[in-house]
PDB file of N, H, CA, C and O in Angstrom:
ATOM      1  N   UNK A   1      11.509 -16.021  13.099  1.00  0.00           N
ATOM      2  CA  UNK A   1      10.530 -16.540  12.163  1.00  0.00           C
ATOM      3  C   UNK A   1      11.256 -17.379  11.126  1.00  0.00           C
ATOM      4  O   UNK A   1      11.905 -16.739  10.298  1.00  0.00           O
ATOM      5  N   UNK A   2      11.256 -18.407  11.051  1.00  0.00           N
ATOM      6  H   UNK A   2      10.728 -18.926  11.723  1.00  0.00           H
ATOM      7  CA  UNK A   2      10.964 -19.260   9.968  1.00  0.00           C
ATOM      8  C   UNK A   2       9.940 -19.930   8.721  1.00  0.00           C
ATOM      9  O   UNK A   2       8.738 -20.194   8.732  1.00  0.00           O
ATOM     10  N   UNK A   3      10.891 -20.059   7.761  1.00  0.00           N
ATOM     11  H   UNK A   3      11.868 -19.845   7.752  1.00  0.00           H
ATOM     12  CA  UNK A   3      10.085 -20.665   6.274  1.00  0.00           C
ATOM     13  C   UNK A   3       9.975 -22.114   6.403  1.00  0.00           C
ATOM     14  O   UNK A   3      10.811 -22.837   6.944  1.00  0.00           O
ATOM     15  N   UNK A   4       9.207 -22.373   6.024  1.00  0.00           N
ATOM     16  H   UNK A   4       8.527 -21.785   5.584  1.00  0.00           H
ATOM     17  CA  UNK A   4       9.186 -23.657   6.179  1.00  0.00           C
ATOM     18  C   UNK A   4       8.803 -23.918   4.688  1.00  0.00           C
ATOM     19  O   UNK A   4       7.595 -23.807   4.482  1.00  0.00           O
ATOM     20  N   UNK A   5       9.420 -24.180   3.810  1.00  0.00           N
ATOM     21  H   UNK A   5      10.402 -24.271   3.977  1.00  0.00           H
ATOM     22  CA  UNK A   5       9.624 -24.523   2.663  1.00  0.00           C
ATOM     23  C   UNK A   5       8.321 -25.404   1.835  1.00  0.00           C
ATOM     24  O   UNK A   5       7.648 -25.013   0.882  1.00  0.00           O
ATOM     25  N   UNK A   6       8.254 -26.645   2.533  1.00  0.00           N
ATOM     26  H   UNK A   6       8.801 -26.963   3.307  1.00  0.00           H
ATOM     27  CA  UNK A   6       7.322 -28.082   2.644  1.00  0.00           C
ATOM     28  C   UNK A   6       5.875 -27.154   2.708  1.00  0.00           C
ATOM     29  O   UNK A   6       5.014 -27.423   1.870  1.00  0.00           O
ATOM     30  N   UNK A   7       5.607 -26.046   3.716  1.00  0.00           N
ATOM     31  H   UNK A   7       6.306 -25.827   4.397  1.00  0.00           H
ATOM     32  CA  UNK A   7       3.907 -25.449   3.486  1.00  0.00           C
ATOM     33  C   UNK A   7       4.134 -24.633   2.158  1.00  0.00           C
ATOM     34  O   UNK A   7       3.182 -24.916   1.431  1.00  0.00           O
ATOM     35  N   UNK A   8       4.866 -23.856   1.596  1.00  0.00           N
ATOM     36  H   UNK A   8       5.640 -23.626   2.186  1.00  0.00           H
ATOM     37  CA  UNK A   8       4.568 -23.002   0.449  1.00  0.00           C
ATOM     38  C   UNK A   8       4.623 -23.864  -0.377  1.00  0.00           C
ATOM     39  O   UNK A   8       3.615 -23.774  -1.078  1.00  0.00           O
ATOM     40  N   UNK A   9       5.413 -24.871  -0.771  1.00  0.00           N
ATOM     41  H   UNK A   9       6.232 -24.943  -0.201  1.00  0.00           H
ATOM     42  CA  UNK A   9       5.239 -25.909  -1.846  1.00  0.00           C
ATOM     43  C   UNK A   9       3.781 -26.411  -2.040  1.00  0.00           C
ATOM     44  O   UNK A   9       3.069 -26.428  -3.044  1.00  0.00           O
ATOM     45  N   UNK A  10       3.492 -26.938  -0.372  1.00  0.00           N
ATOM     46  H   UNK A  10       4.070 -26.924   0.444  1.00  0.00           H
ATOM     47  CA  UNK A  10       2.078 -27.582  -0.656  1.00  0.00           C
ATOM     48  C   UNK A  10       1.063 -26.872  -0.934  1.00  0.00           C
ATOM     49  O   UNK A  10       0.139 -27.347  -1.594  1.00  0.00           O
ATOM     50  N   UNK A  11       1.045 -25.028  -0.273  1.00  0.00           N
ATOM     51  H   UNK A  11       1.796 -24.642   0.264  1.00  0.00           H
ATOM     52  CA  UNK A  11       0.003 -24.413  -0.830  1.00  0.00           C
ATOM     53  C   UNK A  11      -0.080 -23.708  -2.464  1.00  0.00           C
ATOM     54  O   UNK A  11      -1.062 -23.253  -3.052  1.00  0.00           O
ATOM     55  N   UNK A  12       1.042 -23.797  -2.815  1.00  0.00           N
ATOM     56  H   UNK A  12       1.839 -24.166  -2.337  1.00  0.00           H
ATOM     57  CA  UNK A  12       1.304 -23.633  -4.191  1.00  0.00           C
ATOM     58  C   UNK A  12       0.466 -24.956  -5.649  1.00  0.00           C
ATOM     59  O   UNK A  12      -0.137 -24.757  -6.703  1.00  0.00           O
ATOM     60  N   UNK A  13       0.972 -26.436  -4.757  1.00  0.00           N
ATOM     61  H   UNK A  13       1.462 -26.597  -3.900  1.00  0.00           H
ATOM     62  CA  UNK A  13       0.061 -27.053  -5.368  1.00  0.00           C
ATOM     63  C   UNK A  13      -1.239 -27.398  -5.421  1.00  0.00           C
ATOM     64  O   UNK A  13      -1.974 -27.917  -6.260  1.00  0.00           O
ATOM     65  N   UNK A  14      -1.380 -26.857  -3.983  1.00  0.00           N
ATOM     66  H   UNK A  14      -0.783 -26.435  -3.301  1.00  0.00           H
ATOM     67  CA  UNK A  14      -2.762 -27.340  -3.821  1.00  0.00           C
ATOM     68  C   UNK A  14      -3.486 -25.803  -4.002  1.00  0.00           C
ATOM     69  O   UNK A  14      -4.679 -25.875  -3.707  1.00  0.00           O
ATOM     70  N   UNK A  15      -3.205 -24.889  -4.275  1.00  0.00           N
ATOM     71  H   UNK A  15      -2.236 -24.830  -4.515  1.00  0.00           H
ATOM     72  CA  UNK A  15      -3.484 -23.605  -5.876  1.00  0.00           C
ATOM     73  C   UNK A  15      -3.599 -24.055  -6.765  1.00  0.00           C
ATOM     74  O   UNK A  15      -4.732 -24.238  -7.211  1.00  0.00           O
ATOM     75  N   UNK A  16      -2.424 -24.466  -7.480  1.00  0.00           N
ATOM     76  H   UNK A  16      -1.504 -24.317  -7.118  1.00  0.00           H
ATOM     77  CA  UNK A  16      -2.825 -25.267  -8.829  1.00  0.00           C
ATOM     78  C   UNK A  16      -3.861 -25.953  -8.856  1.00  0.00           C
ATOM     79  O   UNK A  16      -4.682 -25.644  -9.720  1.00  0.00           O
ATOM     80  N   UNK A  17      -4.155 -27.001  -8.018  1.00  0.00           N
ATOM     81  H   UNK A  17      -3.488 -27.252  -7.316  1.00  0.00           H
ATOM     82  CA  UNK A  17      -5.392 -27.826  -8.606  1.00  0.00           C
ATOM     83  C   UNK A  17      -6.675 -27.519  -8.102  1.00  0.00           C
ATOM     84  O   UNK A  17      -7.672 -28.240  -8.080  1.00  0.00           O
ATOM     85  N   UNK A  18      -6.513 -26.244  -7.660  1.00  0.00           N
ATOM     86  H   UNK A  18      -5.703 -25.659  -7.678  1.00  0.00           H
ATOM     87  CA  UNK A  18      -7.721 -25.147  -7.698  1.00  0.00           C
ATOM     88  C   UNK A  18      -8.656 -24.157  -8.803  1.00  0.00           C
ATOM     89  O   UNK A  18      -9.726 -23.548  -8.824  1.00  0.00           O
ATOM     90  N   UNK A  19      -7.320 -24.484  -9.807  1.00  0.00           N
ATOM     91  H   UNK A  19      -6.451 -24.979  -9.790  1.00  0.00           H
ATOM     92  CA  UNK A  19      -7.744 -23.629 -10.985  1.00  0.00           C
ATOM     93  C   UNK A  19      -6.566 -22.341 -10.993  1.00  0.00           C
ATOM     94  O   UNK A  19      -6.665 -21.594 -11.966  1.00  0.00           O
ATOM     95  N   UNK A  20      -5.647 -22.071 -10.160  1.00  0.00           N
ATOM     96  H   UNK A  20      -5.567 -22.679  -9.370  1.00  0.00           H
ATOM     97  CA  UNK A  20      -4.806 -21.254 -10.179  1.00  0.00           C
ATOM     98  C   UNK A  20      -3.715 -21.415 -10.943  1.00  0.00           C
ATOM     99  O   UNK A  20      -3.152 -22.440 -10.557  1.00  0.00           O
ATOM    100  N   UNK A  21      -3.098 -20.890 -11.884  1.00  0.00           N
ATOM    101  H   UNK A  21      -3.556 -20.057 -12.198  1.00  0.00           H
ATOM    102  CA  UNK A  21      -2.101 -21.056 -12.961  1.00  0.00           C
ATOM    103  C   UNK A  21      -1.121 -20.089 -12.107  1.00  0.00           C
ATOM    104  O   UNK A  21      -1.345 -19.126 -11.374  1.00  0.00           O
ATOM    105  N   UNK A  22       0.710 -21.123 -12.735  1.00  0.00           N
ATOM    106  H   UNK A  22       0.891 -21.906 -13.331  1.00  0.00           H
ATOM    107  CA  UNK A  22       1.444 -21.115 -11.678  1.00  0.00           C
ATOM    108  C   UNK A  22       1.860 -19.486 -12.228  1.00  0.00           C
ATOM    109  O   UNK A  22       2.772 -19.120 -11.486  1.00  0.00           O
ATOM    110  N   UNK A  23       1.598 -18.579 -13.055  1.00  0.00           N
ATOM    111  H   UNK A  23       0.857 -18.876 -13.658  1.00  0.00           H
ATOM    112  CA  UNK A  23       1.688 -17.052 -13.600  1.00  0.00           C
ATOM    113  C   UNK A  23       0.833 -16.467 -13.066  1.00  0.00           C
ATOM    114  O   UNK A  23       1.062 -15.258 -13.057  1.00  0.00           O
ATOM    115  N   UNK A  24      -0.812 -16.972 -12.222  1.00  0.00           N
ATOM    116  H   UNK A  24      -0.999 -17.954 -12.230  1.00  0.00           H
ATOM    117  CA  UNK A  24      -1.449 -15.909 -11.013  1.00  0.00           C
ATOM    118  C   UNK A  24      -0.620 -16.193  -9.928  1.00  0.00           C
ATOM    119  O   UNK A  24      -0.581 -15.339  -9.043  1.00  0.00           O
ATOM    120  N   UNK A  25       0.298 -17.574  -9.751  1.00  0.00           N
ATOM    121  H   UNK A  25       0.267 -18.268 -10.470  1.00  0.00           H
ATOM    122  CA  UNK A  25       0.603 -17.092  -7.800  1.00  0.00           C
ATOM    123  C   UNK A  25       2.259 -16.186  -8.250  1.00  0.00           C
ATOM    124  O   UNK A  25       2.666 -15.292  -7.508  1.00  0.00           O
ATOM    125  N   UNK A  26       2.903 -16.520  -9.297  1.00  0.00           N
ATOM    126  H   UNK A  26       2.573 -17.246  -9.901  1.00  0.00           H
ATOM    127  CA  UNK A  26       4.189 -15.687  -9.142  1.00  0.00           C
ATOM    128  C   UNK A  26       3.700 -14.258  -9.213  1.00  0.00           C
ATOM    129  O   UNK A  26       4.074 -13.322  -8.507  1.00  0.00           O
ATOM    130  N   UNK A  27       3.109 -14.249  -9.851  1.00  0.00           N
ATOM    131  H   UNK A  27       2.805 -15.010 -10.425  1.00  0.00           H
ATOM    132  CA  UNK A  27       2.178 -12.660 -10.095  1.00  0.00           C
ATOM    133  C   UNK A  27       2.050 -11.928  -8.401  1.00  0.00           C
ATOM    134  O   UNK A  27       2.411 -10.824  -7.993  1.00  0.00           O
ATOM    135  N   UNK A  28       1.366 -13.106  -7.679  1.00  0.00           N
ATOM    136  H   UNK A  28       1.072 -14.003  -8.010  1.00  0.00           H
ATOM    137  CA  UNK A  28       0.916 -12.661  -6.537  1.00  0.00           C
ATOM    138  C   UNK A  28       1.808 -12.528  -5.217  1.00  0.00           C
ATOM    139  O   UNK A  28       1.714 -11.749  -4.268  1.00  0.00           O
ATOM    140  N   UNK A  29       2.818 -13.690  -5.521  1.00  0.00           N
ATOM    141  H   UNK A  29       2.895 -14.323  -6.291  1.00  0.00           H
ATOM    142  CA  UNK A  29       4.228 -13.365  -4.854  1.00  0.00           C
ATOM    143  C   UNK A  29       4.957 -12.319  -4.997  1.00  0.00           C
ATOM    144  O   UNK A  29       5.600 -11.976  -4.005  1.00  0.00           O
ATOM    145  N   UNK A  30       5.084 -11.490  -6.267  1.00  0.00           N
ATOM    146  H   UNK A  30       4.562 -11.768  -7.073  1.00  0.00           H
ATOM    147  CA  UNK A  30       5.560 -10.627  -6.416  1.00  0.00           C
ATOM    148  C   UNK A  30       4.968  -9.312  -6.076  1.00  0.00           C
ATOM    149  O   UNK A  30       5.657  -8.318  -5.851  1.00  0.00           O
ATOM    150  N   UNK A  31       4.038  -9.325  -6.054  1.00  0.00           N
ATOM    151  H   UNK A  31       3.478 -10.133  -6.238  1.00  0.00           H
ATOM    152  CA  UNK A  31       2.840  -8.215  -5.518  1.00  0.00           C
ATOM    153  C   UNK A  31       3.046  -8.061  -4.130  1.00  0.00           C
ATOM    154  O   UNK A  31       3.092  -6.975  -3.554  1.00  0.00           O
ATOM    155  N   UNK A  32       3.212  -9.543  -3.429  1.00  0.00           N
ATOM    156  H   UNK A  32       3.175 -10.426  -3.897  1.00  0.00           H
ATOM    157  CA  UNK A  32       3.125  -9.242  -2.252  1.00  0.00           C
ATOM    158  C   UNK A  32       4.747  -8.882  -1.604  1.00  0.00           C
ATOM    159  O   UNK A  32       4.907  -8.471  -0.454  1.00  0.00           O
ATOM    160  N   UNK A  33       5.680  -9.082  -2.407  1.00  0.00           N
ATOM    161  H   UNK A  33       5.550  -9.416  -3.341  1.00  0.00           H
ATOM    162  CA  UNK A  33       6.903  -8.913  -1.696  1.00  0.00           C
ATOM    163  C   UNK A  33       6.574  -6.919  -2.107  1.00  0.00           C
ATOM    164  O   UNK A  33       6.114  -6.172  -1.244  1.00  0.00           O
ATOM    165  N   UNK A  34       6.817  -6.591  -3.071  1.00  0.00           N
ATOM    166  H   UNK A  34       7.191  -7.198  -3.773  1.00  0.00           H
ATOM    167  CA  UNK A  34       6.779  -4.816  -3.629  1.00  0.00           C
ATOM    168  C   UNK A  34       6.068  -4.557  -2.780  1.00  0.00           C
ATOM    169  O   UNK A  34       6.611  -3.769  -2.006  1.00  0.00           O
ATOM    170  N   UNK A  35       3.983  -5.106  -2.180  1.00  0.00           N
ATOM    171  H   UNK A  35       3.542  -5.746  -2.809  1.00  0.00           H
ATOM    172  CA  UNK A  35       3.891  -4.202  -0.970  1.00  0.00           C
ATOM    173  C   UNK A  35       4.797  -4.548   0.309  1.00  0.00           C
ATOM    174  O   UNK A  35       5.336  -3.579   0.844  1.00  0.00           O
ATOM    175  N   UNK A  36       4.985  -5.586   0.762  1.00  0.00           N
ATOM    176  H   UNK A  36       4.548  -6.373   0.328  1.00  0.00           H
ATOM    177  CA  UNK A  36       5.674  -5.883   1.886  1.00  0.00           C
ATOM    178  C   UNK A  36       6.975  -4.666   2.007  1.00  0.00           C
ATOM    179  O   UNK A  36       7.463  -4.441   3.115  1.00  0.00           O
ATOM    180  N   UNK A  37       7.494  -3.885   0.701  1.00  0.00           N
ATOM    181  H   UNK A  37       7.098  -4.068  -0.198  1.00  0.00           H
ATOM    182  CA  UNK A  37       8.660  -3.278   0.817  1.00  0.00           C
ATOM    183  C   UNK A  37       8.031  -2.316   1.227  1.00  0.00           C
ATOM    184  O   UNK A  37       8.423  -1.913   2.322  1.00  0.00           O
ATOM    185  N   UNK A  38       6.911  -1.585   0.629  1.00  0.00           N
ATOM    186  H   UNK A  38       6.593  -1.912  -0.260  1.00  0.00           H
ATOM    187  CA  UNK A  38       6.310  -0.568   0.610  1.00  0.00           C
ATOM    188  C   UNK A  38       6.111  -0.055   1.994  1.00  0.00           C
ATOM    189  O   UNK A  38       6.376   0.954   2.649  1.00  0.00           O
ATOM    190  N   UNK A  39       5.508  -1.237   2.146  1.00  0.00           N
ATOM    191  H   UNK A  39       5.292  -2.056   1.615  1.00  0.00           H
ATOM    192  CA  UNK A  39       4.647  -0.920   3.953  1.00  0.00           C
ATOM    193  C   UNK A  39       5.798  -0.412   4.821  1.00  0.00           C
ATOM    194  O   UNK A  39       5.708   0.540   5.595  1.00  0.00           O
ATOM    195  N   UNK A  40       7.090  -1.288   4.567  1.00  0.00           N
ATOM    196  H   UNK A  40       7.163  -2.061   3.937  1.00  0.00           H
ATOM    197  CA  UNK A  40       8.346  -1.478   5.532  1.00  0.00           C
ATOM    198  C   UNK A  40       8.761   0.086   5.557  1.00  0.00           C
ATOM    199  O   UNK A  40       9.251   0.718   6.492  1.00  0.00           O
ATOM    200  N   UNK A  41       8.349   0.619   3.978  1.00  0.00           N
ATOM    201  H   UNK A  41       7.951   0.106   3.218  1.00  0.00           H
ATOM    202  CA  UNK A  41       9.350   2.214   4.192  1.00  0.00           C
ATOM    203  C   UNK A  41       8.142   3.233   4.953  1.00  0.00           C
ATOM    204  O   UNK A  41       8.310   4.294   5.555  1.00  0.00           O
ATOM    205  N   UNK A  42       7.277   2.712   4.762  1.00  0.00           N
ATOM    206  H   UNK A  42       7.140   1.851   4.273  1.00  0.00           H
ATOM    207  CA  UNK A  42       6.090   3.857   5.440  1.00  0.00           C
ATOM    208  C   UNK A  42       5.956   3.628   6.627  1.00  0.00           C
ATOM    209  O   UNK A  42       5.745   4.563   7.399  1.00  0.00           O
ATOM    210  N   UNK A  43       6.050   2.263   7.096  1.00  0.00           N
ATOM    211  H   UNK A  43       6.222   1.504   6.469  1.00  0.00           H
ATOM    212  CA  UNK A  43       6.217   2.474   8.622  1.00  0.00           C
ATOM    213  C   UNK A  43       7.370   3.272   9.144  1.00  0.00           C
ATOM    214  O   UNK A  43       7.241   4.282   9.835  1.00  0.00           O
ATOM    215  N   UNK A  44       8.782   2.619   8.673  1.00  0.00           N
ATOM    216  H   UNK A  44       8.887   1.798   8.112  1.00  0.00           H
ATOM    217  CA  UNK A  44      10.216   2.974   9.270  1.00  0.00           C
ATOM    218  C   UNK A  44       9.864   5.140   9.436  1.00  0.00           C
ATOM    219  O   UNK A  44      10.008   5.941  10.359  1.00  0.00           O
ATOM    220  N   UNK A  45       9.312   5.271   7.780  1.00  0.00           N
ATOM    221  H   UNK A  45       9.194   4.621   7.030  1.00  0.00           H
ATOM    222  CA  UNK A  45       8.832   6.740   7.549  1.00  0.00           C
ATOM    223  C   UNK A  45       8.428   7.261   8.861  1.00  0.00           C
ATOM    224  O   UNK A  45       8.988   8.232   9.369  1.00  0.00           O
ATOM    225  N   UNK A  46       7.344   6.546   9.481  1.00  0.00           N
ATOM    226  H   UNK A  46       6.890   5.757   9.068  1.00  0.00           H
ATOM    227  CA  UNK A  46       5.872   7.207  10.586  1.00  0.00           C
ATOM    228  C   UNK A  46       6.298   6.967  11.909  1.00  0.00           C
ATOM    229  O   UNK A  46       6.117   7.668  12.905  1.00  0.00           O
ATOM    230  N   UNK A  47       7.126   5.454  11.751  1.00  0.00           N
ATOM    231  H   UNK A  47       7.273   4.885  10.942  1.00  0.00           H
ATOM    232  CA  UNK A  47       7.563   5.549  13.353  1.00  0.00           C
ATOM    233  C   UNK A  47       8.395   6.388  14.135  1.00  0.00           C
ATOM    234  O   UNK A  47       8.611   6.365  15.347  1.00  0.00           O
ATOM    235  N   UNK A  48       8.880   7.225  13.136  1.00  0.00           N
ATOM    236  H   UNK A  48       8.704   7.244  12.151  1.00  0.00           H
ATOM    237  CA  UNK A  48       9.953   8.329  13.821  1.00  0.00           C
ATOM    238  C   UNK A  48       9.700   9.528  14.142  1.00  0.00           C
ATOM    239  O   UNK A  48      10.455  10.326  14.697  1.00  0.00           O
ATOM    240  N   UNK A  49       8.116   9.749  13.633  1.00  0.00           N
ATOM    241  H   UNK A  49       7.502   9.101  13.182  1.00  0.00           H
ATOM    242  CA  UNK A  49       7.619  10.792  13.694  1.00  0.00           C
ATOM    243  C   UNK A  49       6.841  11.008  15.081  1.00  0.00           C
ATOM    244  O   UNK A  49       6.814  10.020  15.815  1.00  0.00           O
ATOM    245  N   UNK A  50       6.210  12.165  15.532  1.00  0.00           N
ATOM    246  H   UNK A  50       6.232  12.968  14.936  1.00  0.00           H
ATOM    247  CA  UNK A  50       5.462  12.097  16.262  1.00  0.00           C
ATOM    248  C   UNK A  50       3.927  12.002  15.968  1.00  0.00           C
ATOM    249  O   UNK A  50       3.328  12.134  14.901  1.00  0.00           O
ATOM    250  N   UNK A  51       3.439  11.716  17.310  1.00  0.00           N
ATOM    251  H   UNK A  51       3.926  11.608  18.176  1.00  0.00           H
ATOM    252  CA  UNK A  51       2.072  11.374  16.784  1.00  0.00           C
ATOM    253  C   UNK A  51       1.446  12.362  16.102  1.00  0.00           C
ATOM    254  O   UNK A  51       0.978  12.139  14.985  1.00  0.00           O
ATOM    255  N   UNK A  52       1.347  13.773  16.790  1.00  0.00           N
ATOM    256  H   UNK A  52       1.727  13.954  17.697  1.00  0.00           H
ATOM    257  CA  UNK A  52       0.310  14.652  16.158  1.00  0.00           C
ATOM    258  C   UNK A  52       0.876  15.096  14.948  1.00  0.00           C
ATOM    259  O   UNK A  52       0.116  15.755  14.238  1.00  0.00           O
ATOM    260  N   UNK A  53       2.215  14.869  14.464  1.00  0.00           N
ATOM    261  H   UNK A  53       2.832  14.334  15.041  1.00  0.00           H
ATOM    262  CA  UNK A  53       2.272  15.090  12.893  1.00  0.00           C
ATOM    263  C   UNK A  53       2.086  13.751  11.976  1.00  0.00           C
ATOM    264  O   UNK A  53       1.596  13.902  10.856  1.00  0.00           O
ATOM    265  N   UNK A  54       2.394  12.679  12.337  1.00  0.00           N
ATOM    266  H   UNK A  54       2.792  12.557  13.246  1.00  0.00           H
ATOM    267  CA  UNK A  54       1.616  11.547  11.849  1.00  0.00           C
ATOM    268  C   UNK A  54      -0.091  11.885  11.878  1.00  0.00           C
ATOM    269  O   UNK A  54      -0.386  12.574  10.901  1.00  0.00           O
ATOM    270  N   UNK A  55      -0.741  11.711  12.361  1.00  0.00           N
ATOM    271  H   UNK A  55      -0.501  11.152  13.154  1.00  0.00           H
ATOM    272  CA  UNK A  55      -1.960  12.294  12.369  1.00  0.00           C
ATOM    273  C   UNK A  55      -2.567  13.134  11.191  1.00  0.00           C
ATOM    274  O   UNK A  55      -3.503  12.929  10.418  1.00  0.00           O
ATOM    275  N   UNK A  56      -1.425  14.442  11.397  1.00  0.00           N
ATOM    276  H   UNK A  56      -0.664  14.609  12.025  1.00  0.00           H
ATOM    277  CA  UNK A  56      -1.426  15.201  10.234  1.00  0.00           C
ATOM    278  C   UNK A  56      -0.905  14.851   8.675  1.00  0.00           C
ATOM    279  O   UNK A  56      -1.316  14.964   7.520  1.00  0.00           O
ATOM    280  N   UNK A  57      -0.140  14.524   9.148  1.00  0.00           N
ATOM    281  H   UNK A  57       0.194  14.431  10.086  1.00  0.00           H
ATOM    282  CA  UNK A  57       0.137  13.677   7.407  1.00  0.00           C
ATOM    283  C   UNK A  57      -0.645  12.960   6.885  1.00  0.00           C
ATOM    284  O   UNK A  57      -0.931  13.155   5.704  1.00  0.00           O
ATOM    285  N   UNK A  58      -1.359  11.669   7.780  1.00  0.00           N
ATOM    286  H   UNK A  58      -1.126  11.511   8.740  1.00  0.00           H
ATOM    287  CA  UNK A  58      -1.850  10.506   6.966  1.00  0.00           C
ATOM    288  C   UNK A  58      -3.575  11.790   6.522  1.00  0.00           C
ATOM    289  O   UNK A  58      -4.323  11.573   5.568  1.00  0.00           O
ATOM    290  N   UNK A  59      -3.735  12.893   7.451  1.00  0.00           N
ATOM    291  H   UNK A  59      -3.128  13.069   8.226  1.00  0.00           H
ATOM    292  CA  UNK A  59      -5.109  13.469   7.086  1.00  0.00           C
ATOM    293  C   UNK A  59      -4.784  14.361   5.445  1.00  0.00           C
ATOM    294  O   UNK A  59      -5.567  14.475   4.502  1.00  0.00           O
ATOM    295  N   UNK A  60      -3.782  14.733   5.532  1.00  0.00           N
ATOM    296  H   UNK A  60      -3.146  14.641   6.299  1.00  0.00           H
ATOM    297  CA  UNK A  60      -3.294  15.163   4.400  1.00  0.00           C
ATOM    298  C   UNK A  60      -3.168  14.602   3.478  1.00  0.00           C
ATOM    299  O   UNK A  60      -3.330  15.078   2.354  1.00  0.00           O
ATOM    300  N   UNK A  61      -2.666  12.791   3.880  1.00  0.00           N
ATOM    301  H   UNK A  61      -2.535  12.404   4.793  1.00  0.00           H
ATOM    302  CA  UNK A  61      -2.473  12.285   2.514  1.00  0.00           C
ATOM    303  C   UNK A  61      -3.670  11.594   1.918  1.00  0.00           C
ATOM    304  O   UNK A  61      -3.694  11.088   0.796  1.00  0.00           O
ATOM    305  N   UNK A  62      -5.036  11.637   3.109  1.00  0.00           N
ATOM    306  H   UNK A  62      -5.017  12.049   4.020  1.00  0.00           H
ATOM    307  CA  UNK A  62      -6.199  10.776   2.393  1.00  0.00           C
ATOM    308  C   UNK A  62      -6.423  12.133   1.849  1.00  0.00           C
ATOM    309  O   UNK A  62      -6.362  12.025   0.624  1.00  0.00           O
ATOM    310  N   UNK A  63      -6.645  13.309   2.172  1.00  0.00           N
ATOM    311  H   UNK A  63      -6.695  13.397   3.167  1.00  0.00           H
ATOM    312  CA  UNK A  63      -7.488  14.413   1.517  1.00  0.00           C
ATOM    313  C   UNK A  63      -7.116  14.540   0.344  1.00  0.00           C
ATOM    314  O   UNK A  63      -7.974  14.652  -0.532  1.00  0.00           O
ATOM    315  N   UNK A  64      -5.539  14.557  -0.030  1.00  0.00           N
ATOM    316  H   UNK A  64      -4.842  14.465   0.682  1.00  0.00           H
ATOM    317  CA  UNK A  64      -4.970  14.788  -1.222  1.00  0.00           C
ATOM    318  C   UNK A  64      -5.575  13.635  -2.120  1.00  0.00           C
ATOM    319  O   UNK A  64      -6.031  13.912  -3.230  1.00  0.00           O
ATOM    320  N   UNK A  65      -5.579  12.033  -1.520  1.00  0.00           N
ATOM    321  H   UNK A  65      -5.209  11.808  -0.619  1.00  0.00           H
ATOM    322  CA  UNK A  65      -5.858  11.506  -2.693  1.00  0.00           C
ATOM    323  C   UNK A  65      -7.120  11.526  -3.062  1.00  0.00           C
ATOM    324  O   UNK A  65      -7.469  11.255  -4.211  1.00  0.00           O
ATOM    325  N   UNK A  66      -8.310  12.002  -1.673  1.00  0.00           N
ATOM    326  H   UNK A  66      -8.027  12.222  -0.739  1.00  0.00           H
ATOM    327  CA  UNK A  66      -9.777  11.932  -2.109  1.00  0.00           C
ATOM    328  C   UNK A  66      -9.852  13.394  -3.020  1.00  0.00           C
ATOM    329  O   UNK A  66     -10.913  13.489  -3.638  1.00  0.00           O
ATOM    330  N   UNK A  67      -9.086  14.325  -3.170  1.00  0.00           N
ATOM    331  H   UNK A  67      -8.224  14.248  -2.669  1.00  0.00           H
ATOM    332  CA  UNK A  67      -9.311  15.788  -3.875  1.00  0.00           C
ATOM    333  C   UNK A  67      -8.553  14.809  -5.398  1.00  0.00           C
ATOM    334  O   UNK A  67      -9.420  14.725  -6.268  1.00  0.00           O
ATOM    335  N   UNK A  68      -7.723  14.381  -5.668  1.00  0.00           N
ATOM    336  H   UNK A  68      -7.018  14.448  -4.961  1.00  0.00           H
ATOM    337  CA  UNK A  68      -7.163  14.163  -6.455  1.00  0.00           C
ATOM    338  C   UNK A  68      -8.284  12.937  -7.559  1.00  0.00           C
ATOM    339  O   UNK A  68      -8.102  12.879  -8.775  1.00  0.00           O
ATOM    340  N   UNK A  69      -8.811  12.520  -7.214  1.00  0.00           N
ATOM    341  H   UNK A  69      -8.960  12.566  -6.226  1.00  0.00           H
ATOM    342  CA  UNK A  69      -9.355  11.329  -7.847  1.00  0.00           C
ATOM    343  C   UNK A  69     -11.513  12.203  -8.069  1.00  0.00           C
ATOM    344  O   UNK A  69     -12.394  12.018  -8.908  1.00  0.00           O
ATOM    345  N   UNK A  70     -11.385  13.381  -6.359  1.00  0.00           N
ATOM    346  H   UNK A  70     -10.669  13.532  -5.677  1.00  0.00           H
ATOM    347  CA  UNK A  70     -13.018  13.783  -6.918  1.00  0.00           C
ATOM    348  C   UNK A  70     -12.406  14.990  -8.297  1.00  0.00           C
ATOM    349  O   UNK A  70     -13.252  15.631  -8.922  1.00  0.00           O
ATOM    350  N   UNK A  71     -11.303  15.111  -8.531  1.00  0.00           N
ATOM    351  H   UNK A  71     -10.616  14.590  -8.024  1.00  0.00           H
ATOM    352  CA  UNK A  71     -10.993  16.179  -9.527  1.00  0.00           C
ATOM    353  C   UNK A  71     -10.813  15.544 -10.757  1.00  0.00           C
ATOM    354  O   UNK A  71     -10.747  16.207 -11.792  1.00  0.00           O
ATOM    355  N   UNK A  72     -10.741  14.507 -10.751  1.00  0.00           N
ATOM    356  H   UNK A  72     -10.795  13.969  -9.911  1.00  0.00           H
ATOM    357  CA  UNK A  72     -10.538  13.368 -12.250  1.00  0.00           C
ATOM    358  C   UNK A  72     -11.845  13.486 -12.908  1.00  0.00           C
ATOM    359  O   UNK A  72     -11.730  13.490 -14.133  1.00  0.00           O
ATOM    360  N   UNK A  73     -13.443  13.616 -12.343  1.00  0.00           N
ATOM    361  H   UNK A  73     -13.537  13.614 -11.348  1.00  0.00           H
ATOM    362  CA  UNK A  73     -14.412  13.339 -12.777  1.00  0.00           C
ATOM    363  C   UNK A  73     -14.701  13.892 -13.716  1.00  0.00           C
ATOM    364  O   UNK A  73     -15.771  13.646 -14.273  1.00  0.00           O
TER     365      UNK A  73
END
């Protein structure tokens, strides 16, 4: 995979004269590299696992956050 330099330039300006200020796309570059890291460790995390405890984890980890957020109310 390659960057091709010449398209992010052009979609960067042609953001700007969308109404996008060049502090929403660094904002958004940076957002997207921190998840891009994120994702990278949760996969590397899941792919080593097996399925039926993957399974079990990700059910564990929505329950925890849906118990965690219906307990905020």
């Amino acid at each position: 995979m390659s960057i091709n330099f010449a398209d992010i330039l052009s979609q960067i300006l042609l953001s700007t004269a969308h109404g996008l200020s060049l502090e929403h796309i660094e904002n958004m570059i940076v957002s997207s590299l921190i998840h891009g890291l994120v994702y990278g460790v949760i996969f590397k995390l899941f792919h080593a696992l097996p399925l039926p405890l993957t399974i079990l984890v990700a059910i564990l980890g929505v329950g925890g956050i849906w118990y965690y957020f219906k307990s905020r109310r």
